[in-house]
C-alpha positions in Angstrom: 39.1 -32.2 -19.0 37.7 -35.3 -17.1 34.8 -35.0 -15.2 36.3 -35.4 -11.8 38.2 -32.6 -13.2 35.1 -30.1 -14.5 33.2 -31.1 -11.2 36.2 -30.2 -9.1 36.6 -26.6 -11.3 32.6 -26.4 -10.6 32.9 -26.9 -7.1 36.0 -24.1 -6.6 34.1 -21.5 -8.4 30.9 -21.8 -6.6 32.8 -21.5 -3.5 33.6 -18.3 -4.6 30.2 -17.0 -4.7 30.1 -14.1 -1.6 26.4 -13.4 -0.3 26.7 -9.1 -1.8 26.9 -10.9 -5.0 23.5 -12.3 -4.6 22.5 -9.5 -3.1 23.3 -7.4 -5.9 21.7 -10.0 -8.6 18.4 -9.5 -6.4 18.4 -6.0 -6.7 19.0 -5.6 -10.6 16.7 -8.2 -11.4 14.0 -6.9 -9.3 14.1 -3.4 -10.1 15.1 -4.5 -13.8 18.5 -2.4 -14.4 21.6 -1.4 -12.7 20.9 2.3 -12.2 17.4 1.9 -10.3 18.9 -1.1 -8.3 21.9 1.3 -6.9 19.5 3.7 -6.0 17.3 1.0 -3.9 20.3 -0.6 -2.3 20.4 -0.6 1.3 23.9 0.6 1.9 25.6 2.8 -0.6 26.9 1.5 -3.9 27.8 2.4 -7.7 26.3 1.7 -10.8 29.7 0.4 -11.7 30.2 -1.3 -8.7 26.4 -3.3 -8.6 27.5 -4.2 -12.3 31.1 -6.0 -11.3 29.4 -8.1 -8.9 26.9 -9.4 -10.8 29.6 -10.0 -13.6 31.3 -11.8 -10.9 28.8 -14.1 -9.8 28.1 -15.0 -13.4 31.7 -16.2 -14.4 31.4 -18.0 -11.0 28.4 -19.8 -12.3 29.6 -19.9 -15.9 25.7 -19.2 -16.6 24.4 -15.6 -18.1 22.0 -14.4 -15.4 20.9 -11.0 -16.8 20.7 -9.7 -20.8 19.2 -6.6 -22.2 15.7 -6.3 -22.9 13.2 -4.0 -24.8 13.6 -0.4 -23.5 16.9 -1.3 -22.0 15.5 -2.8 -19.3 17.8 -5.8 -17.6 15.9 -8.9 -18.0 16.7 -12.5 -16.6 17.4 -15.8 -18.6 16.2 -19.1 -17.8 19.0 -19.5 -15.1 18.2 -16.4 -13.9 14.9 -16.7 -13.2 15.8 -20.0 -11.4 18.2 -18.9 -9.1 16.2 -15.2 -8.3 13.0 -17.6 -7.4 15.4 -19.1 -4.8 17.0 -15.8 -3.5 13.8 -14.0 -3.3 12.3 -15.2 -0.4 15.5 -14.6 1.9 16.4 -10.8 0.9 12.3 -9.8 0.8 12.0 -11.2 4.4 15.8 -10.1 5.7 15.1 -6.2 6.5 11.8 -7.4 8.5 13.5 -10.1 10.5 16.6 -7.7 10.9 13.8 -4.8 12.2 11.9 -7.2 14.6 15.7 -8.1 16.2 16.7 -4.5 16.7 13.6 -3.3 17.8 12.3 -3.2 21.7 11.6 -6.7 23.4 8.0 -5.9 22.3 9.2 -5.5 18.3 8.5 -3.3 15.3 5.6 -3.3 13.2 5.7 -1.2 10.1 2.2 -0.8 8.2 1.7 0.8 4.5 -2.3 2.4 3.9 -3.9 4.8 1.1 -4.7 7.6 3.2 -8.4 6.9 2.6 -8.4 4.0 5.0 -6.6 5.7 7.8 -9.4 7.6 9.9 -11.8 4.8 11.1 -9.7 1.7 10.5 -6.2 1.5 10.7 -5.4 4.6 13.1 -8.1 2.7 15.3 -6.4 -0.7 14.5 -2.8 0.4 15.4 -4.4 2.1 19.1 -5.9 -1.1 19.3 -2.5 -2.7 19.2 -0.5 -0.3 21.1 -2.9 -0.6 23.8 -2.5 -4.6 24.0 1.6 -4.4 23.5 2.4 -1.5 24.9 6.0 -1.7 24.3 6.0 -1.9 20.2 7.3 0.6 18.1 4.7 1.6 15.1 5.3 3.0 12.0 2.6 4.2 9.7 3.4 5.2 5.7 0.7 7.1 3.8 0.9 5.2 0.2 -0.6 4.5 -3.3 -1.3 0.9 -3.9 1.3 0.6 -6.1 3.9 1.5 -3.7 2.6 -0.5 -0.8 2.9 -3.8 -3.3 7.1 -2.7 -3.6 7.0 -2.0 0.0 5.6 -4.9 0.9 7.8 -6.6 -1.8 11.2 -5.4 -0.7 10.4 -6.1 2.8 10.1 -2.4 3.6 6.5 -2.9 5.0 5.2 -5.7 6.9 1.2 -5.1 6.2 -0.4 -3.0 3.7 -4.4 -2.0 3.3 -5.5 -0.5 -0.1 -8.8 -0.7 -2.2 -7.6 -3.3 -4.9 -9.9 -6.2 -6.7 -6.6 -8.4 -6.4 -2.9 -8.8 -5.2 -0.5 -8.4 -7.7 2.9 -10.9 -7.9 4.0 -12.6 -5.2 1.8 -10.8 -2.5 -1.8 -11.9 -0.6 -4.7 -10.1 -0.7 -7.8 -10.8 2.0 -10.8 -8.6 1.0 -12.2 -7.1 4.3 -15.2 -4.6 3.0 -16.3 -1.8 0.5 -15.6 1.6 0.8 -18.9 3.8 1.5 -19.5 7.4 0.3 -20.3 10.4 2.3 -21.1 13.8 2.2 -20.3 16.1 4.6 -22.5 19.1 4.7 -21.5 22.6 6.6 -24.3 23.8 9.5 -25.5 26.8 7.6 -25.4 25.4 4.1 -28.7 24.8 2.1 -27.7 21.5 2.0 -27.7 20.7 5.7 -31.5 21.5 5.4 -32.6 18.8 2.8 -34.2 15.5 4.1 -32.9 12.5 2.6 -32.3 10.6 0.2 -30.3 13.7 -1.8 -30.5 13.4 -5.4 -28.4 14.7 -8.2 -30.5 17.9 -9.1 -30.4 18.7 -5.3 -26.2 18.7 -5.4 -26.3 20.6 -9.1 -24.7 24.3 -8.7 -23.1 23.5 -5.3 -19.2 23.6 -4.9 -17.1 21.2 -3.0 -13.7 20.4 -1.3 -12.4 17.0 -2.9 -9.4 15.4 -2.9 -6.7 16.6 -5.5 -6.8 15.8 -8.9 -4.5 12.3 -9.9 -5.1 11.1 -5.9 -6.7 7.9 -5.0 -9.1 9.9 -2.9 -10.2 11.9 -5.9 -10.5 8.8 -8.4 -12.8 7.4 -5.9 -15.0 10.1 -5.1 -15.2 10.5 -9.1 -16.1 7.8 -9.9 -18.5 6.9 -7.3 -20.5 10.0 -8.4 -20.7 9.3 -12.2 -22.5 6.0 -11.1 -24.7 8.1 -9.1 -25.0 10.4 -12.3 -23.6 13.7 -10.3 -21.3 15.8 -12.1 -18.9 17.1 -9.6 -18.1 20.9 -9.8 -15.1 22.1 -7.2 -14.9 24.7 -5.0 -11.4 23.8 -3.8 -8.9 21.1 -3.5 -7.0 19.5 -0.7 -4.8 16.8 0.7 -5.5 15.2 3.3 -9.5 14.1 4.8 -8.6 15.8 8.2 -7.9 19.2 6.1 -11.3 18.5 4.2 -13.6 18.0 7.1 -12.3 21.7 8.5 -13.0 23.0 5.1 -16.4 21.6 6.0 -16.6 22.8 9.9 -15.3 26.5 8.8 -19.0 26.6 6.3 -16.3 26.9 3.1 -18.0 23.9 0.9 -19.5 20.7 1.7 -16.8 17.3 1.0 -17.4 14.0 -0.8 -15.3 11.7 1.8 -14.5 7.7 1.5 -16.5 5.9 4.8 -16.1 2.5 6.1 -18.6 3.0 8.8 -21.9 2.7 8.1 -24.2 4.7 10.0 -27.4 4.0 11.7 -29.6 6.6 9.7 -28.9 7.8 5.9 -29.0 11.9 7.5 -27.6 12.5 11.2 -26.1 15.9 13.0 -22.3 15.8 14.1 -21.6 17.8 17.5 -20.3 20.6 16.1 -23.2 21.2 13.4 -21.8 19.4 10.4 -24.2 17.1 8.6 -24.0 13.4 7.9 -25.5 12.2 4.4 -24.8 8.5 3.9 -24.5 8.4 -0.2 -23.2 4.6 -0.1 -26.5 3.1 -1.2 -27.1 5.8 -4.2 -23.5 5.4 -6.0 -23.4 1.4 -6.5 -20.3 -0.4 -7.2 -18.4 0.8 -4.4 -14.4 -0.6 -4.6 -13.2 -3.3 -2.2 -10.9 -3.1 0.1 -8.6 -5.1 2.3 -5.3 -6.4 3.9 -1.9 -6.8 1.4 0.8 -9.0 2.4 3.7 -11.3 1.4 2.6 -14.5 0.5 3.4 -16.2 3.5 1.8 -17.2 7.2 1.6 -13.4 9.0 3.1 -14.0 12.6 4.2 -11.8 15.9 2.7 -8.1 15.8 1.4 -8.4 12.2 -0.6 -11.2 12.9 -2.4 -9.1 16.0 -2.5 -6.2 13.9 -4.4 -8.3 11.0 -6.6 -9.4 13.5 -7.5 -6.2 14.9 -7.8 -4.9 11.9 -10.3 -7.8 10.2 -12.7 -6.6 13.7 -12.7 -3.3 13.2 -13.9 -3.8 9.4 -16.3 -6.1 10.5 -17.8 -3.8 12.9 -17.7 -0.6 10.2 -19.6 -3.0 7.6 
């Protein structure tokens, strides 16, 4: 065959490449086999299915694209790798750019936090926003890090905050503070009576409500008290911070909670009786945390909501 001839043959079979074909590569390669990348799709579609279209835009190419790696996972070759560092960027920013088209004239703004940073940054954050675009539609997901990074990766989420050192792949990462440590203290507990600073003999042979075991919120409060040199002993478990502090207001146990707002004095006296220890200072080495997103300039809602949110860390630190 000449080469007038192999270039026109090239030419008619990459013609033939149809954008689901692409979309289905993306998928495979991303989530690194055919079975998780059906379940991830967008729209409903089989294993076999996923697999004839990727076949199908490789005898188009006349270039392997995909192969079999160790534990079975689908890996890509050279060519592969080329044409998925091309692809990426369109079908991570497509459902975004699809969401901010459907949504109200004011747009969408979809936001992925550990539940740690909710109360006192991002729940204020996100009022903040509502308040200045009234007309936007919010949506706020409750997630580990590593699920906010594949959020944010997909194009699920459009902003995530999580305690990390550093952003994984393709993602940025913009530290905004360090997470504090405080104890909440019930009104008629011995505790509440202590002048600070509290030391570890003073918590020894107390119970308290912590975050369940294998959570973020847990890890954190763990570790932050082995650097203090507390050992923790737990008088019940629990969710969610909101369900802590009530454990704390109904006199059940005092609480080891994450804070990003400093307060004035190291001891104060909530309202409703509960008391205030600031631990921060005793339990060094607190983790950072910040704003997670796609490696690219932030824009519309997500840059005001980055903005906001930057303010209201600088005013908790």
């Amino acid at each position: 065959m000449s080469g007038e001839a192999t270039a026109r043959e090239v030419e008619r079979r990459v013609r033939g490449v149809r954008l689901h074909q692409l979309e289905g590569f993306f998928h495979v390669a991303t989530h690194g086999g055919f079975a998780r990348a059906a379940a991830e799709m967008p729209y409903p579609i089989t294993e076999p299915a996923l697999h004839q279209q990727v076949r199908k835009l490789e005898r188009a190419l006349g270039a392997s694209l995909l192969v079999r790696g160790p534990g079975r996972r689908m890996v890509t070759t050279a060519e592969g790798r080329a044409l998925l560092a091309f692809v990426s960027p369109y079908f991570d920013g497509l459902p975004r750019v699809l969401r901010g088209l459907a949504g109200a004239g004011a747009g969408e703004l979809a936001v992925g936090t550990e539940p740690l940073l909710i109360e006192g940054l991002v729940a204020d954050a996100l009022a903040d926003l509502r308040a200045r675009v009234p007309g936007c539609r919010l949506q706020l997901l409750e997630l580990d890090p590593p699920a906010i990074c594949a959020g944010l990766e997909r194009g699920e989420l459009d902003v995530g905050l999580a305690s990390l050192s550093a952003a994984p792949g393709r993602l940025r990462y913009e530290p905004l503070g360090r997470l504090g440590l405080a104890l909440l203290v019930p009104a008629r507990h011995p505790l509440a009576a202590r002048r600070p600073p509290l030391r570890a003999e003073h918590l020894a042979g107390h119970g308290f409500a912590v975050y369940a075991r294998g959570t973020e919120g847990r890890a954190f409060t763990e570790g932050a008290l082995g650097r203090a040199g507390v050992r923790l002993e737990v008088a019940a478990e629990v969710s969610t911070a909101a369900a802590m502090r009530a454990l704390v207001r109904a006199g059940l146990a005092p609480a080891f909670v994450p804070s990003l707002t400093r307060p004035r004095a190291a001891r104060r006296r909530l309202r409703d009786g509960v008391v205030v220890f600031d631990l921060t200072g005793a339990a060094a080495g607190q983790p950072a945390f910040g704003l997670l997103t796609r490696d690219a300039p932030l824009s519309g809602l997500a840059a005001r909501f980055a903005e906001l949110t930057r303010a209201r860390a600088g005013r908790a630190g």
